[in-house]
N, C-alpha and C positions, 0 to 999 in steps of 0.2 A: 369689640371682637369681630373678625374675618369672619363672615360668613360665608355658606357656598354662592350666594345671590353677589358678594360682594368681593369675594376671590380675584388678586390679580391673575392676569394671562401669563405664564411663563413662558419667558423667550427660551425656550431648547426646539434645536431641530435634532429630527431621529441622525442618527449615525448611519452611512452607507451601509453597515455593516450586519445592524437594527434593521435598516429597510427590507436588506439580504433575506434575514432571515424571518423577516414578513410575510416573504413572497413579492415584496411589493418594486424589488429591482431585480433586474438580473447585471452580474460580474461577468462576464466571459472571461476573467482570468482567477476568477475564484471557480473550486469545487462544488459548490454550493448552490441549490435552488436555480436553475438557471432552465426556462422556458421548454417544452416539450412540445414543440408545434402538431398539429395535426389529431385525428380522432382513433385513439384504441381500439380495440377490438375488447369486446365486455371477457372480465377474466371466467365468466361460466360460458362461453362459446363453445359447443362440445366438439367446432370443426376446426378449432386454434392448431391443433396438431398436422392436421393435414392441410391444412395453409401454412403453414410456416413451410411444411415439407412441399407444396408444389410452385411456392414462391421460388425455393432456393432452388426446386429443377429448375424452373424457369431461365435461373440466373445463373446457371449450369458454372462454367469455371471465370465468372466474370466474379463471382463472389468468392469469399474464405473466411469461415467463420472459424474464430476462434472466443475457447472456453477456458475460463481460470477453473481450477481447480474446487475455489470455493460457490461456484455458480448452482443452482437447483436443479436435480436432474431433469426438470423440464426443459430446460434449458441446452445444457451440455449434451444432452441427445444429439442435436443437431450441429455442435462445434464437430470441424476438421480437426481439429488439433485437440488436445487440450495441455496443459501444464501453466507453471507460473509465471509471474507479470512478463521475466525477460525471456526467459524459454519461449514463449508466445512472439515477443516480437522481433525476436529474429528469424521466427518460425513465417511471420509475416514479410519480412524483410526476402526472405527465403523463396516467394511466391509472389515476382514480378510478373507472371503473367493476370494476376489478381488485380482487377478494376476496383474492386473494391472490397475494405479488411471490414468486417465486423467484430467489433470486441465486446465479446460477452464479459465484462469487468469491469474498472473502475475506472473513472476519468486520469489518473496518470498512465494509469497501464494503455490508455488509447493515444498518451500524447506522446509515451515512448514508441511506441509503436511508425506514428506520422513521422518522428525523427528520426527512426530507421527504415523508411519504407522509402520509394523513388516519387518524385513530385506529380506522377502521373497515378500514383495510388493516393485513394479515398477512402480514408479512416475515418468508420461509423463507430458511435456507441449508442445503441437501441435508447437509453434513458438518460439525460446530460446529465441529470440529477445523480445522477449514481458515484458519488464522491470517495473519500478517501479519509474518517479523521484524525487519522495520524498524518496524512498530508497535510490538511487541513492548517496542524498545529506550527506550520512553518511558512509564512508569508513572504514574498521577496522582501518587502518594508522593513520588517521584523531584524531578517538576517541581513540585512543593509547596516543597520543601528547595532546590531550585535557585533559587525566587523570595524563600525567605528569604537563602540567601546573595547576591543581589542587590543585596536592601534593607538588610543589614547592611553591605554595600561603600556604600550610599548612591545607588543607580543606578537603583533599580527603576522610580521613578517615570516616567525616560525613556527607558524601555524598552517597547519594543511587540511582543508575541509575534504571531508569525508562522507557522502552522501548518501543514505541508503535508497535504492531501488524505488522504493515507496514515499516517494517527494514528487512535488509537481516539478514543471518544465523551466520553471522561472528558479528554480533550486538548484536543479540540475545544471543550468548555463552558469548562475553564482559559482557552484563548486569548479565546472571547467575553467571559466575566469579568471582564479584564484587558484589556478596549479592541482586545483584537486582533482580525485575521482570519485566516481560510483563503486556502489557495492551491493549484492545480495547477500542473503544470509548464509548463501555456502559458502561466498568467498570474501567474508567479511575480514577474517584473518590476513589473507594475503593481502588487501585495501590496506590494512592497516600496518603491517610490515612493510610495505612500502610507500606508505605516508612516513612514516616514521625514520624514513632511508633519506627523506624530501626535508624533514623539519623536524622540531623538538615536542613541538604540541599537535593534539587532532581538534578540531572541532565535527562533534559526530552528528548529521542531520537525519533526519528530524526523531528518531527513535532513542531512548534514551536504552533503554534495556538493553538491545543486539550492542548498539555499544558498550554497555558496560560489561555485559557477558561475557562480549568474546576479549576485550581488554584481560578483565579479571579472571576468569575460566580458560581462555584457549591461549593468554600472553605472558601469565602471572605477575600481572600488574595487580596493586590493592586498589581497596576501596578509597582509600585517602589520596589514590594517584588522580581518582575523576573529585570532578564538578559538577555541578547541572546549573546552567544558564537558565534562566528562567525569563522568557520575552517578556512579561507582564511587569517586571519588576524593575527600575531607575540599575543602570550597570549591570541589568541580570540576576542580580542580586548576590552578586560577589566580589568582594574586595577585590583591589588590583593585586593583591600579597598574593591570594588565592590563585587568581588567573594565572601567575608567573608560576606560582609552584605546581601546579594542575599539570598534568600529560596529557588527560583527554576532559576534553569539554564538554559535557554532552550536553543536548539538545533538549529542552525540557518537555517530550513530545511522545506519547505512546502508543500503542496498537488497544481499540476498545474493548477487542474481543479477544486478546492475548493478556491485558491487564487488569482480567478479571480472575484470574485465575490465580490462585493463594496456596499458602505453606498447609490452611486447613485442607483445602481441597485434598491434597497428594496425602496427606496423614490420616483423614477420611477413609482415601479409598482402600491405603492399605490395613484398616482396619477392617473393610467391607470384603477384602479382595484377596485372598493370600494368596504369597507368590507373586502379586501383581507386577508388570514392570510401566514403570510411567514412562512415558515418553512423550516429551514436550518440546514448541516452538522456541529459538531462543528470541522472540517478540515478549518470550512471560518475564518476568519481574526476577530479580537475581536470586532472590530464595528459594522460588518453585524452581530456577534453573538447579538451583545448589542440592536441592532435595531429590532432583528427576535419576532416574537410572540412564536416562540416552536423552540428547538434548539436536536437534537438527532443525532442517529448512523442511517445507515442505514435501519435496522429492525425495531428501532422507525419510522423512515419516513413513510414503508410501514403498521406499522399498527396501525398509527395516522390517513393517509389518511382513511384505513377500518373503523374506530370505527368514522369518520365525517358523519357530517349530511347529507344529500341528499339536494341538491342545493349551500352549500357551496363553497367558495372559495380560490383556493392555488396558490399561487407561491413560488416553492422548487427550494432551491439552492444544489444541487447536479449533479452528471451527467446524463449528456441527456437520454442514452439509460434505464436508469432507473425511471426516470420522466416519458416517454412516456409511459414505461410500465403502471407506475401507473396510469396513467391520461386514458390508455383503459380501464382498470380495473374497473373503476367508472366512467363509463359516464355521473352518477349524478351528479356527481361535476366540476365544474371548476378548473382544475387544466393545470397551466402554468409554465413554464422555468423561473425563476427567471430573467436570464441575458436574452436581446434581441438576441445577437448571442448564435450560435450553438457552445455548450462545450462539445464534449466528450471526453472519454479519450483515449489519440491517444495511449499509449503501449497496454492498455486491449485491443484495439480494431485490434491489431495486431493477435490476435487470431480470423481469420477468417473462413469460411466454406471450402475454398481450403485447408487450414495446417487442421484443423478438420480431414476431407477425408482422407488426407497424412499420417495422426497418425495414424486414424481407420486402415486403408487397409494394413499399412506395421506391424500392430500388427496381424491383422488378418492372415497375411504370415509366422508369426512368426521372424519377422525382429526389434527387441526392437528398437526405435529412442528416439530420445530427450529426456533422462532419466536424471532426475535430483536426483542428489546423493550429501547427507552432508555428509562431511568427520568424524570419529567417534568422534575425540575431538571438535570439535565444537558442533555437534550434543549432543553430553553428558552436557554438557555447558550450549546449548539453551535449551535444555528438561528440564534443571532444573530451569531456569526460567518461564518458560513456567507451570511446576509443581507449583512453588511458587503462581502464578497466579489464576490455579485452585485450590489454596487451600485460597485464598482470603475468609473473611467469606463473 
């Protein structure tokens, strides 16, 4: 019998991948764990607030801080701008006289940003770690193999990728390459109308939901017109019969903090809530969309809640640190967290007031950190889908 004194040594080495998520490599074309040079400022600093604030005099209009939406109010105090991933970077794009953009967000949202910004702007993001994993769920590699098993089904050709917003840089050049465009979630519809003007099938990156939503809800396509490709599985895990009869493909990839949210939650609350109206992300899952009374992008959320009536009542399925916002915003209304626990989003929320500080004060030194740089040929790629997009009618 094998003992542990007598155990052979197995030959496996870790996976890149394994290492990743170690700690023990870093990717600079992955999301993921990637080095935070230099020393914080400790998070119980009680002068965090007024160094950030006399960094950024310092760095008077050489800086432009922008804030997502879903950022912590410690945070977004200090963003110029705020609103979502693209609203921001063309907000950035918008402010060439800015040496340099801080993006309080997420690592795609900084790399759309660099590809809309001029070669002479410096695109920070306080914490590189601060990822995406719904970007995540879509690797160039991945979507490479997916477009071979396509074209070996014989389908590629009428197929038009479709990208949401919320994809890395390497997704983004894929879909331009390949005839397609970008989308957000308010003009997902119109992406999709004219993908469909382009070819016979969509492949929808990397969110499965917004795709299937606006398909099914905003196109009145059925459920039996999608698919869902699955990376992990030999052809996706769909017949070629399948892929031919399919109109959209989706992407087997989700939002963590939109795909927690269930048919119980919304039946819950209107148990809890009478009258209540829900209104939810179309990132939730197509039951909660099918149950919701109003279903939108983030900008829809916040300016449904303004244009409500004074005493009405809400429960929004999206993240927390944005719900709360809106819910001080209107004291007159009742508005609630859809889900009973607490969702927010744990990468956005990796951009904290200590990296904030750390970014301000070593730019204020003249010390560039955490710059986030598209390499040209992607960048030329994603711009051009990204172009296609804004040229949507």
């Amino acid at each position: 019998m094998t003992t542990a004194q007598t155990r052979p040594e197995l030959d496996v080495q870790p996976t890149p991948l394994a290492l990743l998520l170690l700690g023990r490599e870093a990717d600079p074309r992955s999301e993921r764990g990637v080095e935070c040079p230099g020393d914080l400022p400790s998070p119980s600093d009680p002068d965090l607030v007024e160094r950030a604030r006399a960094a950024k005099e310092k760095l008077g209009d050489k800086v432009f801080v922008l804030g997502h939406h879903y950022q912590r109010d410690e945070v977004i105090q200090f963003a110029d701008v705020t609103g979502d991933s693209f609203k921001l970077a063309k907000d950035a794009a918008a402010k060439p006289e800015a040496e340099y953009i801080v993006f309080c967000g997420v690592h795609f949202m900084a790399e759309s940003a660099d590809i809309l910004t001029s070669d002479d702007q410096k695109v920070v993001l306080p914490d590189l770690a601060a990822g995406c994993s719904m970007a995540d769920m879509a690797t160039a590699e991945q979507v490479a193999e997916c477009w071979d098993v396509l074209t070996e089904a014989g389908v590629a050709e009428a197929t038009v990728p479709v990208s949401y917003m919320n994809s890395s840089a390497d997704i983004k050049a894929f879909t331009g390459k390949h005839g397609g465009t970008i989308c957000t979630s308010s003009n997902a519809k119109r992406a999709l109308d004219w993908a469909f003007e382009q070819g016979e099938k969509v492949l929808f990156l990397p969110d499965q939901h917004l795709g299937r939503n606006t398909a099914v809800r905003d196109m009145g396509m059925s459920l039996d017109d999608c698919v869902l490709y699955n990376p992990h599985k030999p052809n996706g895990g769909l017949t070629v019969e399948q892929l031919r009869d399919a109109k959209m493909i989706l992407w087997r990839g989700h939002c963590s903090v939109h795909g927690r949210f269930s048919l119980d939650s919304v039946n819950d609350v209107r148990k809890r809530i009478p009258d209540v109206n829900v209104l939810v992300h179309p990132e939730c899952k197509h039951e909660v969309v099918r149950a919701a009374d109003f279903v939108g992008s983030t900008e829809y959320i916040i300016k449904t809640l303004e244009a409500a009536p004074a005493g009405s009542k809400w429960a929004i399925g999206t993240e927390l640190n944005l719900v709360r916002r809106v819910a001080a915003a209107h004291p007159d209304k009742e508005v609630v967290f859809l889900d009973k626990t607490v969702c927010f989003c744990s990468t956005m929320n990796r951009i904290d007031l200590p990296h904030l500080v750390w970014a301000l004060e070593s730019l204020a030194e003249g010390n560039l950190v955490n710059q986030i740089q598209v390499d040209t040929e992607t960048e030329s790629f994603a711009k051009l889908a990204l172009e296609r997009m804004l040229a949507l009618p």
